[in-house]
C-alpha positions as CSV (number, residue, x, y, z in Angstrom):
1,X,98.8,115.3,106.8
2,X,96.7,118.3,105.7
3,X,93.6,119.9,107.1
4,X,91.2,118.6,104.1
5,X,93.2,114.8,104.9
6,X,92.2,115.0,108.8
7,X,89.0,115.9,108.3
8,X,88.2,112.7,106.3
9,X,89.7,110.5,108.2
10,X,88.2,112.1,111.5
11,X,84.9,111.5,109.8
12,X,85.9,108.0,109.0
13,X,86.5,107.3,113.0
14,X,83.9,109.0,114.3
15,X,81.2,106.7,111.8
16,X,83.4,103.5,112.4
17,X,82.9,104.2,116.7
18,X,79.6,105.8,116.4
19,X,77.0,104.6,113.3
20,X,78.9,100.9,112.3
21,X,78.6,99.3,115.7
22,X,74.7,99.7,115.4
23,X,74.5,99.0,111.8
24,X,76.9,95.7,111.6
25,X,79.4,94.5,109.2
26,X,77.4,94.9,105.8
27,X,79.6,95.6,103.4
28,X,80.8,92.7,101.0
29,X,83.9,94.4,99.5
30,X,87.6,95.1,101.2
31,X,88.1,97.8,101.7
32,X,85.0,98.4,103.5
33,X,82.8,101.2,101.7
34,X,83.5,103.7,104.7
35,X,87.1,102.8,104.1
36,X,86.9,102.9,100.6
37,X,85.0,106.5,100.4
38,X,87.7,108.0,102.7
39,X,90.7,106.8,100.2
40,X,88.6,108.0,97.1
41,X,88.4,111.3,99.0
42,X,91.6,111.6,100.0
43,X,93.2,110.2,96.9
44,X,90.5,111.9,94.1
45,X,89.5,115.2,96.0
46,X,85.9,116.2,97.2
47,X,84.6,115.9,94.1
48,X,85.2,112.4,91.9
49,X,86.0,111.5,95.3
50,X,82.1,111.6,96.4
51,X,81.2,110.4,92.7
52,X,83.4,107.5,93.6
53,X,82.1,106.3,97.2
54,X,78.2,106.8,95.8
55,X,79.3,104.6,92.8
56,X,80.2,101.8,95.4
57,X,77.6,102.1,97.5
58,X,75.5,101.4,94.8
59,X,77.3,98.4,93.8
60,X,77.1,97.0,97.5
61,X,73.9,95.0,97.6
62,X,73.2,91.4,98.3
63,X,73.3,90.7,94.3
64,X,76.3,92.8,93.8
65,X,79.7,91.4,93.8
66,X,82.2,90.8,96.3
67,X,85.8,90.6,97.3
68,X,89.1,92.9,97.1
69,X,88.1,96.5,95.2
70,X,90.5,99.1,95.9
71,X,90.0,102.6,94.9
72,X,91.5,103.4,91.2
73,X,94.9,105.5,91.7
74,X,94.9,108.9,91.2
75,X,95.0,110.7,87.7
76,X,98.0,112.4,87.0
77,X,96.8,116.4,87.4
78,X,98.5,118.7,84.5
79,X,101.1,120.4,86.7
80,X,102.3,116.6,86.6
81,X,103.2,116.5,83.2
82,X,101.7,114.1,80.8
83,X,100.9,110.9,81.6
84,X,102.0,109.2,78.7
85,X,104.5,110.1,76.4
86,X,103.7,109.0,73.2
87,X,107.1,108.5,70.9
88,X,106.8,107.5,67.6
89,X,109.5,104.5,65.7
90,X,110.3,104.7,62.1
């Protein structure tokens, strides 16, 4: 686990014994948002990470939807290789 990986997750315990027992169980997706911006974070880096968790907070209202949303997987970084290798059939 690195540094950057312990510091979210540290965050995400201290809000879940802190700030979510006064608040309540809100949230209307699983993962939870809290859960949900600590994978994004983790998963995505700081960065579309953040972009990520404020994009489902916003969609976490009573006329928002509801149910199973899972962050999307991580894009494949270009010291990866390409992520699809396009071949071509004659």
């Amino acid at each position: 686990m690195t540094f950057y990986e312990s510091c979210v997750r540290g965050a995400l315990r201290a809000y879940k014994l802190t700030l979510s027992p006064l608040i309540g169980r809100q949230c209307r997706f699983l993962p939870t948002c809290s859960e949900y911006a600590a994978d994004a974070l983790i998963g995505h880096g700081p960065w579309r990470g953040s972009w990520l968790a404020a994009r489902r907070l916003c969609r976490c209202h009573p006329w928002g939807g509801s149910g199973y949303d899972p962050p999307p997987p991580p894009r494949r970084g270009a010291k990866d290789g390409p992520a699809r290798t396009w071949t071509c059939e004659t």
